[in-house]
C-alpha positions, -999 to 999 in steps of 0.1 A, spaced: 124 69 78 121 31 78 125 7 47 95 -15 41 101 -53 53 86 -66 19 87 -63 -18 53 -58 -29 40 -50 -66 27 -20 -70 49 -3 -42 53 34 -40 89 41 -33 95 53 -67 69 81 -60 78 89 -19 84 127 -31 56 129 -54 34 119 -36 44 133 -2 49 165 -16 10 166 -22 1 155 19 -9 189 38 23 201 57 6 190 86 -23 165 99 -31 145 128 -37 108 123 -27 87 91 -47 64 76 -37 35 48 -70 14 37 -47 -4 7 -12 -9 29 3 -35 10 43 -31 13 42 0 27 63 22 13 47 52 23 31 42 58 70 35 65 86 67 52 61 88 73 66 69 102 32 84 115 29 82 158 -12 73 149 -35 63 128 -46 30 108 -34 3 83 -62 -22 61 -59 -45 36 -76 -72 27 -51 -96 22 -53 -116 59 -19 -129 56 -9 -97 52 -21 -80 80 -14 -105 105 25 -98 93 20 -61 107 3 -74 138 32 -102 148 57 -68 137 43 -51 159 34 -70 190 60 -99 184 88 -84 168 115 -109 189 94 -137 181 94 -131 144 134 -120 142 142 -159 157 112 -178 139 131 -159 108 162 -173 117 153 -209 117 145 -209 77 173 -219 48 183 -206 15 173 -239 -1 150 -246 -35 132 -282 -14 131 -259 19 114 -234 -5 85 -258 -15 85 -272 19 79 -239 32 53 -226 11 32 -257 11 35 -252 51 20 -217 47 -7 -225 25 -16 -252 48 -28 -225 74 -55 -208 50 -73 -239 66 -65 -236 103 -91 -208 121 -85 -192 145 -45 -196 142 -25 -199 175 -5 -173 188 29 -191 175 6 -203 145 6 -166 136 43 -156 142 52 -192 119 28 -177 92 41 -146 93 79 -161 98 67 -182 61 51 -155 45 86 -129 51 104 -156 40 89 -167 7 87 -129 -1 122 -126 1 129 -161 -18 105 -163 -45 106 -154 -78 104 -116 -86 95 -110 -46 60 -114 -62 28 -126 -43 3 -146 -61 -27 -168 -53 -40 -199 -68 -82 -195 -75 -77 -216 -40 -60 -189 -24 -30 -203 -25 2 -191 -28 20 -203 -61 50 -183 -66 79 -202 -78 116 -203 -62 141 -171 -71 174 -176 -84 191 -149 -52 230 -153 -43 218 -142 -7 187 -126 1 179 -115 35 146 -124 50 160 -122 87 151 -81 84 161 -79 120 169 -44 118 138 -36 99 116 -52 119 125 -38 153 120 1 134 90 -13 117 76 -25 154 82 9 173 63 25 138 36 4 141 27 9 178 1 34 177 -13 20 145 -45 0 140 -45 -30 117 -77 -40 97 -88 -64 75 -114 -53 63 -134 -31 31 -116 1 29 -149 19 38 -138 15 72 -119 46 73 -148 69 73 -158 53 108 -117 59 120 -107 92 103 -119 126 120 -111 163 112 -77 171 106 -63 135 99 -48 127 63 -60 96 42 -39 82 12 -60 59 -8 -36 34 -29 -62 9 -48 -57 -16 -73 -52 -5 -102 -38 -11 -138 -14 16 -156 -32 23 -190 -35 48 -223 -41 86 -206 -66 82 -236 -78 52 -227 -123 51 -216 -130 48 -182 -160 21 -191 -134 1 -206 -112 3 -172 -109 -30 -151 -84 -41 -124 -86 -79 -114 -106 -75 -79 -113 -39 -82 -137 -29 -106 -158 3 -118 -182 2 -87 -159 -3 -64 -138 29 -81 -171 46 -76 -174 38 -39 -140 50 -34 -148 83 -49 -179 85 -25 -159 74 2 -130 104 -7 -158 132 -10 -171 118 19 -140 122 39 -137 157 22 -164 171 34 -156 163 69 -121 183 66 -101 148 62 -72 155 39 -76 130 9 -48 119 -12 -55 89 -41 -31 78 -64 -48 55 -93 -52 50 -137 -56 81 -156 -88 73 -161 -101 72 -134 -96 111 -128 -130 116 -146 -150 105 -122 -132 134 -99 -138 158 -125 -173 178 -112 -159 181 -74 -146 213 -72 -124 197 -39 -100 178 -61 -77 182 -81 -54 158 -107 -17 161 -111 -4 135 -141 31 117 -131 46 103 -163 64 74 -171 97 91 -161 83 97 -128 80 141 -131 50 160 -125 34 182 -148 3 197 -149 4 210 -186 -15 183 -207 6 193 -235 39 188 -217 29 153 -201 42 128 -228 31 88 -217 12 93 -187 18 62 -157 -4 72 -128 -28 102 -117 -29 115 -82 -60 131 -71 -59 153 -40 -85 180 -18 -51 194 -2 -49 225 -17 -17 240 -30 -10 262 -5 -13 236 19 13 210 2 44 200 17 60 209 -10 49 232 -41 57 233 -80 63 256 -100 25 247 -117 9 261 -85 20 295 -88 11 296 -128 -25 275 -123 
């Protein structure tokens, strides 16, 4: 297993076994269209397969990590635990959102800035301006570590056979085939189990696009691509008339049950085609369903 080299909101590694436990016991390629940290891209540690998001910044980390790992670990070296440094440093990386194409050094120094305000800012959050720029404040840390030397030389040998995008995460039906496994991790907002779908919004990510992700999944079902989405509660509806899928309700506490009575405050939903039989690892739910 490899640790994830950032902190990312919304990260997974709370759920590794949940989630896991629903992927078919085995697959060929895996495919990520919402990466973000990583979490479970990284505990797989899959030999093939591809990685999107649309954050540009973002990627181009994964792409330096992987074909420039040495680069990176010294470029990381050169930074200092330092609240002017900080502000120096970030107005340095916002000043590349400006600068196309960036430079083969340009990109390891970007992706050098952007490891480094991850692991110095407030929270470990990453936030944009409405200029796209980054505009998290300085953290209060006794000493964080945003060398990740060790990390990055596992995370490089990971990401070797792994494609990087940029792109709309409809690229996946073009890249995954039969017999590969997609997990689907959108943006989303935890809300009310009770809650209406109509009234459901996520800052980038709205009803339509929840729609064409749902195409997208029975899509990829139908073409024996193991599907695995994790999202809102209500969301599940629009799953609800495909016969292929199936919902399992994580609560707040982070266990699985698939008794609506014996759910409690309901966090996340994770909607699958893998059937039971199939999982990596079964509950005590699929024998009683």
């Amino acid at each position: 297993m490899v640790e994830p080299i950032l902190k990312w909101a919304g990260g997974k590694r709370q759920l590794l076994s949940e989630i896991t436990g629903l992927f078919p016991m085995s697959y060929e390629s895996y495919h990520e269209p919402f990466i973000g940290g990583g979490a479970i891209f990284f505990h797989l540690a899959p030999d093939a397969g591809t990685i999107n998001d649309l954050n540009r910044r973002l990627t181009t980390l994964y792409q330096v990590v992987r074909e420039q790992p040495d680069a990176l670990i010294k470029e990381n070296k050169s930074h200092e635990h330092e609240e002017a440094y900080f502000y120096r440093a970030r107005s340095e990386f916002n000043g590349f959102l400006s600068k196309s194409p960036l430079t083969r050094q340009e990109r390891v120094r970007e992706a050098s800035l952007l490891l480094y305000l991850n692991r110095t800012c407030f929270n470990g959050l990453y936030r944009e301006n409405s200029d796209g720029e980054f505009n998290v404040s300085f953290g209060r840390y006794t000493n964080p570590d945003w060398v990740q030397e060790q990390r990055i030389r596992k995370a490089s040998r990971t990401l070797q056979g792994t494609k990087v995008f940029s792109t709309d995460f409809e690229y996946v039906l073009q890249e995954a085939t039969d017999d590969d496994l997609v997990y689907f991790d959108p943006p989303y907002e935890p809300v009310s189990k009770t809650a209406d779908f109509n009234s459901y919004h996520a800052d980038g990510f709205d009803r339509d696009d929840q729609r064409r992700l749902r195409d997208a999944a029975v899509e990829l079902s139908e073409q024996n691509v193991s599907v695995l989405i994790s999202n809102s509660p209500p969301v599940a509806e629009l799953y609800e008339r495909y016969e292929a899928f199936s919902v399992t309700y994580v609560d707040a506490a982070r266990a699985i049950n698939s008794d609506a009575s014996n759910r409690g405050d309901v966090a996340e939903v994770l909607i699958t085609n893998v059937s039971p039989e199939e999982r990596q690892r079964r509950t005590l739910a699929d024998f009683t369903e």
